[in-house]
Structure formats: C-alpha cells, structure tokens
C-alpha positions in Angstrom: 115.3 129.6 -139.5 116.7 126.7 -141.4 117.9 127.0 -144.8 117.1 124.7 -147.5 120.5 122.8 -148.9 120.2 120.6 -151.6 117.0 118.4 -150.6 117.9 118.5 -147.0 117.3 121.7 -144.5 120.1 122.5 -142.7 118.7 123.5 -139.2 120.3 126.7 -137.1 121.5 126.0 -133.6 118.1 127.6 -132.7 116.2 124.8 -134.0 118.7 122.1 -132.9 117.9 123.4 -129.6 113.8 123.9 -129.8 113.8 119.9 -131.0 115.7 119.0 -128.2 113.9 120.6 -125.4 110.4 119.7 -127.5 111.4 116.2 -127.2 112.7 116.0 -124.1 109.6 117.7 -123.0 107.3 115.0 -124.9 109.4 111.5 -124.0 109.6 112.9 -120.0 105.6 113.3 -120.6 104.6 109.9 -122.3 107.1 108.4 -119.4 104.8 110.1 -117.0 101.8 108.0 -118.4 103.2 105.3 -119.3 104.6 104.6 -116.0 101.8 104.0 -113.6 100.9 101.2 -116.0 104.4 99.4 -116.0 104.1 99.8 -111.9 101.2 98.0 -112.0 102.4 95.0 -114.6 105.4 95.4 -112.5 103.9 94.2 -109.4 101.4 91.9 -110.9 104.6 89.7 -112.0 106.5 90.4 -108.6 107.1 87.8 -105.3 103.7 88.9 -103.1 105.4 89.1 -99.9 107.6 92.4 -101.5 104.2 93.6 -102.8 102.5 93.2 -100.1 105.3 95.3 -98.3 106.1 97.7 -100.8 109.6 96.7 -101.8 108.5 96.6 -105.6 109.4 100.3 -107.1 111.0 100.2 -110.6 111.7 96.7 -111.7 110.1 93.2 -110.8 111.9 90.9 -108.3 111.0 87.0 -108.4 109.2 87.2 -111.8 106.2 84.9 -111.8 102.9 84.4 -113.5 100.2 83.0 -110.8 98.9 85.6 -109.7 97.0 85.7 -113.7 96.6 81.8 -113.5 95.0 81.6 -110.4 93.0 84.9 -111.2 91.7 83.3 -114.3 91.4 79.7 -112.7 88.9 81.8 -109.8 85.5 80.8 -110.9 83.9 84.1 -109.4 86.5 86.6 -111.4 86.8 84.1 -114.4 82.9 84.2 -114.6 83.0 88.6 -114.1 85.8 88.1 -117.3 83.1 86.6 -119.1 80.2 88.8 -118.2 82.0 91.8 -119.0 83.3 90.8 -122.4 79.8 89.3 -123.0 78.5 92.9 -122.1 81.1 95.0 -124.4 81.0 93.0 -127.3 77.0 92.6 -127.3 76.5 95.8 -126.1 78.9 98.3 -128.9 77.6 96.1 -131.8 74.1 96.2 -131.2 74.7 99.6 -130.1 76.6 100.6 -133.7 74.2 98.9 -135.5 71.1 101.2 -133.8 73.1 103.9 -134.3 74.0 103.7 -137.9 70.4 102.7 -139.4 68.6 105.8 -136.6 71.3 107.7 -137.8 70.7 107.0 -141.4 66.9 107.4 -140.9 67.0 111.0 -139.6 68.9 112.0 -142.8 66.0 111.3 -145.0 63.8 114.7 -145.3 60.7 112.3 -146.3 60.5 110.5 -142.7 57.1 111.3 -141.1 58.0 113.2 -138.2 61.5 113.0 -138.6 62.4 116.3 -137.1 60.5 115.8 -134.0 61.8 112.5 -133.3 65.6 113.5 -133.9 64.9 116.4 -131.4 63.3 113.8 -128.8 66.3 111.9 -129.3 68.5 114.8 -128.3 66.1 116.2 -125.8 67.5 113.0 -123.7 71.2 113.6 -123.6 69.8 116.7 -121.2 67.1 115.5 -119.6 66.8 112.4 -117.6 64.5 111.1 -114.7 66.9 110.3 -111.8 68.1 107.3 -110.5 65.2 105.6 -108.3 63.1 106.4 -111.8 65.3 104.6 -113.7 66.1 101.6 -111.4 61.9 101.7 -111.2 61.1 101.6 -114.7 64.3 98.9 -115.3 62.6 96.8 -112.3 59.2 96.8 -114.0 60.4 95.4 -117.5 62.4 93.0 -115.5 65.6 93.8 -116.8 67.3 93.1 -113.0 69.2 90.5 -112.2 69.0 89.6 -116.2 72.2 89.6 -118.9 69.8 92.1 -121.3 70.3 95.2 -118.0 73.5 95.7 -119.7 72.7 95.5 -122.7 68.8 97.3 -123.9 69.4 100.6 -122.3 72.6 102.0 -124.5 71.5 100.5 -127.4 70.0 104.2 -128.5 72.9 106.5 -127.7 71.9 110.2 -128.8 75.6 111.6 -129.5 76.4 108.6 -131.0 73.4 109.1 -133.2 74.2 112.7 -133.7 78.2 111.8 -135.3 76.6 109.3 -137.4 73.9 111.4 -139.4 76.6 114.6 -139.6 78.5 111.7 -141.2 76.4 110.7 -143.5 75.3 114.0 -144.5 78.7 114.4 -145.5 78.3 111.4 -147.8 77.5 112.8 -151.8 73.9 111.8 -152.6 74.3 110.9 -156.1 75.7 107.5 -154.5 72.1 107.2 -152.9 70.2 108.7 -155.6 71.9 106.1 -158.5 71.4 103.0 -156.3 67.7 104.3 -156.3 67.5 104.6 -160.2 68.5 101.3 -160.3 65.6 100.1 -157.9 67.9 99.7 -154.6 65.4 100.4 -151.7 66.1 102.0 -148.1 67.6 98.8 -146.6 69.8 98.0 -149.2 71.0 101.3 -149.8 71.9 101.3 -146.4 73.2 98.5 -146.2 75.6 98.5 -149.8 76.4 101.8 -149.5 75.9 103.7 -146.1 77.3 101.6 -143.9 80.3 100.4 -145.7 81.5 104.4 -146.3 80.8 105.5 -142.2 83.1 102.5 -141.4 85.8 105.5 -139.9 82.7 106.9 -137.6 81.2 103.6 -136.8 84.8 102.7 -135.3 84.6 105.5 -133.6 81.1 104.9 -131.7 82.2 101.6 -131.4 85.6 102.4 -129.3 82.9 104.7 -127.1 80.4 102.1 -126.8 83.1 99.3 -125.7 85.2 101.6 -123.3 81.8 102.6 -121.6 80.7 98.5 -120.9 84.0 97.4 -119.8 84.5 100.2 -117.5 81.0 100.4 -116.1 80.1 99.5 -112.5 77.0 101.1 -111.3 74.6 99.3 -113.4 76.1 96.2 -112.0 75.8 97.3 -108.8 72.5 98.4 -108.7 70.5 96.2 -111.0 73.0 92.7 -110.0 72.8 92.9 -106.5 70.8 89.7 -106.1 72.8 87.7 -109.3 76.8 87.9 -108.0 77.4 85.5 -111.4 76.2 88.9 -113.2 78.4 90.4 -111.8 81.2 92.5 -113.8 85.2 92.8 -113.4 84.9 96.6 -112.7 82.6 95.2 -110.2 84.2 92.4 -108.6 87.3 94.7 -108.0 85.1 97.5 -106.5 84.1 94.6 -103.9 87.9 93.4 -103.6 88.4 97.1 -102.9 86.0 97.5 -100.2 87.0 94.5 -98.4 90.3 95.1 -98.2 89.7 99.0 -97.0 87.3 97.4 -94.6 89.7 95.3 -93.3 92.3 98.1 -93.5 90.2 99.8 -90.8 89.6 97.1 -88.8 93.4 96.5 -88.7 94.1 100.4 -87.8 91.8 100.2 -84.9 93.4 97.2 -83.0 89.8 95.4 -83.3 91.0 92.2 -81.5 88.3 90.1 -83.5 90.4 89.7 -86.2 92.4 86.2 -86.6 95.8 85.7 -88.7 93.9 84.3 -91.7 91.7 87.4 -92.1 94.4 89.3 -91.8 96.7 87.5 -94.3 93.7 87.6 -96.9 93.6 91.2 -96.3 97.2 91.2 -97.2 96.8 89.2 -100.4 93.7 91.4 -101.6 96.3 94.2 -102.6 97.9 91.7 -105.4 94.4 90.4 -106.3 93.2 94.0 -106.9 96.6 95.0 -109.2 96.0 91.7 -111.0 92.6 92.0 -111.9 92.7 96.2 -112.3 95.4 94.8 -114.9 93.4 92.4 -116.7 90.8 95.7 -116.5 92.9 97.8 -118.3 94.9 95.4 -120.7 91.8 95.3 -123.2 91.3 98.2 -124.0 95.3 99.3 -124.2 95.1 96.5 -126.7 92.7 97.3 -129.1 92.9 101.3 -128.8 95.9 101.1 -131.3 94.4 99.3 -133.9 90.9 101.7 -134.1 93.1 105.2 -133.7 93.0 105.8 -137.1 89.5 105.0 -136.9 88.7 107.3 -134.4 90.9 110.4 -135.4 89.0 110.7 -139.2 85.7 109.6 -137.4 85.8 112.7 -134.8 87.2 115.0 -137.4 84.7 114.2 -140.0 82.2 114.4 -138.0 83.0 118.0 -136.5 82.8 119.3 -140.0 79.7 120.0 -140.6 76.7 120.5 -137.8 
C-alpha cells in the first residue's frame, strides 16, 4: 500500500509494478486502435503502385497528396462530400431542435394527452412496419430521389426524445416557475432557460444524430437510386467497393473479356476506396474530441433519473 510522505505518496514496489503492467496494458491497447487508422492515412499518402501491391505496412514510401486532390477535384465524389455534409449538418440540427422543444413538451403535466403521446412516441423505437412499408409510404409523400429523404424521417428520434425530458426533469422548476411570475410564456421559457441549461445533452443527441447521417447508406441506396448526384460518400464507396470486388472476380476466373484498362482501373479502385473511407472517417475523428465532454455529462445526467 503506499505511504503518505510529506505531500507526496511514496508507492511500494507493488504499486510501481501494477502501474507498469496497467499502462503497458492500456498504451499496447489504444496502439491496437489507433493503428488501423494510421494504415489507412498511411497508404492514402503512399506511391499507388506499392499500394496497389501491398508493399505499404508501417510507414509511407513516396509521400504524396493526389490521391485527396484528385478525390476532391472528382465531380461525382466531390458532389457525395457535399450531400453528405448537407445531410449531417441539416439533419442533427433540425433533429436537436425537434428533440429538445417534444422533449420539453412531454415534461409539462398540463399537455392534453401528453401521456399518451410520449408513450406513442416510445411505442416506435419497438415497433416498425418493415422495409417495403416504409420505402411505400416515403414513395407516396415523394420524398425519393429528393434532398428532404435524408432529412424528414429522423427529425423525431424517440431515445433522443427520451434523454432530453429525463434531462430536463432534472432541471429545478423554480427557474421555470419565476420566469412564469414574471409573465415568460412556454416559448420563451424554453427558449431563455431550457435550452441553454440541456446544452451538455443536446451535444450529446447531436454527436448521435451527426454520426448516424454521415455513416448512413441504405437510405441512399434505396430512396437515390434514380438521382446518383444524391448520392452520399458512404454510398459512393459502397459502389467503389462493389466494382472493384466485381472486377476482383472477374480477374480470379481468367474471364478473357477483360482489357488492360479495366484491369488497371480495378487496380486503382483500392487507393480510391482508402482515400475516400479516409475522408469518411476524418470528420467525425475531428469533431468527437471537442463534444466528449459534452457527451460524457449528457449520458450520465441523463441515466440519473428514469
């Protein structure tokens, strides 16, 4: 055990050697993650021709930047950039905003009906209609082929709704009750008060919302399928995936319809897809850092109380 000398602790060899296997333990583990993401910057940056063989393993070789200048100079993947920022940035604000007001709304014990609205709400996180349903009814209020696909159906999110009201119920009502004395109605106590103190849980739906639109693909590829410029990154690399394991195939079984130039685009679709599954992932590792703190006092204040 270690013994308090002076105001420092003087540590037995015991705990010497617990903090050195318990670090070792931790820095061997975040290396573990951390590397499949510096393999894949690492070959992004790389000469092709060793990616395309395989050569690149723990450090780049002929360092260049092209490959993300010519991805972003592509009009096809520079316009799926577009669509899916578009989408995550539209998308987690109106999707915040629903939250927080619905959220706010099912607090208040004098709604009309406000307990069987908030259980329809939650009735939905269990119960859904299927696929061919959904693509149906999505068809018929002609959100295919159309920007607002994305966007309209995860603007109500039921668990996002559900962290924001425990949130708020956490909240002391005397703030609500004095803005009321002093003749502060529904929206502006909402506004002045509510939402500026669930700023820590908003973050946190709002890291949900934008990790679910940038990494989404099947809306894309079911309600896009006749608008490629709708098209999202997650998307466009699915297709860049599919064409090169197509191709792949093709290769492995000798098909002798295949000339050099299909074969050499084959070839160069394995740096396209690490370059743009880069650009996929670089976002989000950006911003995640930033909204932590965010998140971690979100999640916890909202497990609190049920």
């Amino acid at each position: 055990m270690a013994k308090k000398s002076g105001t420092r602790f003087k540590q037995s060899p015991g705990d010497v050697a617990f903090n050195i296997v318990n670090y070792t333990v931790f820095i061997v583990f975040a290396l573990i993650c951390i590397f499949p993401f510096y393999y894949l910057f690492i070959n992004t940056i790389s000469d092709n021709a060793l990616v395309r063989t395989g050569a690149i393993k723990w450090y780049p070789v002929g360092i260049h930047f092209d490959n993300y200048i010519k991805l972003f100079a592509a009009g096809e993947l520079g316009r799926s950039i577009l669509v899916s920022v578009g989408r995550t940035v539209v998308g987690s604000a109106v999707m915040v905003l629903a939250s927080a007001f619905v959220g706010y709304l099912v607090t208040k014990e004098e709604m009309f009906g406000r307990k069987v609205i908030y259980r329809l709400l939650i009735m939905t996180m269990y119960f859904n209609a299927g696929l061919i349903p959904w693509y149906l009814n999505m068809s018929m209020l002609g959100l295919t082929n159309n920007f607002w696909g994305y966007i309209i159906p995860g603007i109500v999110a039921p668990f996002n709704i559900i962290l924001v009201k425990t949130y708020i119920e956490s909240i002391p009502k005397e703030l609500e009750e004095s803005a009321t004395i002093d003749g502060a109605g529904y929206l502006k106590v909402f506004t002045d008060i509510i939402f500026q103190l669930s700023k820590p849980v908003l973050a946190t739906i709002a890291i949900f919302g934008a990790v679910g639109h940038w990494n989404s693909f099947t809306d894309s590829l079911i309600l896009m399928g006749s608008s490629p410029s709708l098209y999202t990154l997650q998307h466009r690399l699915y297709i860049y995936l599919n064409t090169t394991s197509n191709l792949s195939a093709l290769m492995s079984a000798g098909s002798s319809t295949i000339d050099a130039s299909v074969i050499q685009s084959a070839l160069n679709n394995r740096t396209v897809q690490l370059t743009v599954s880069m650009v996929s992932i670089l976002p989000i590792l950006l911003v995640y850092p930033f909204m932590q703190r965010y998140f971690e006092k979100g999640i916890m204040i909202g497990a609190v109380k049920g």
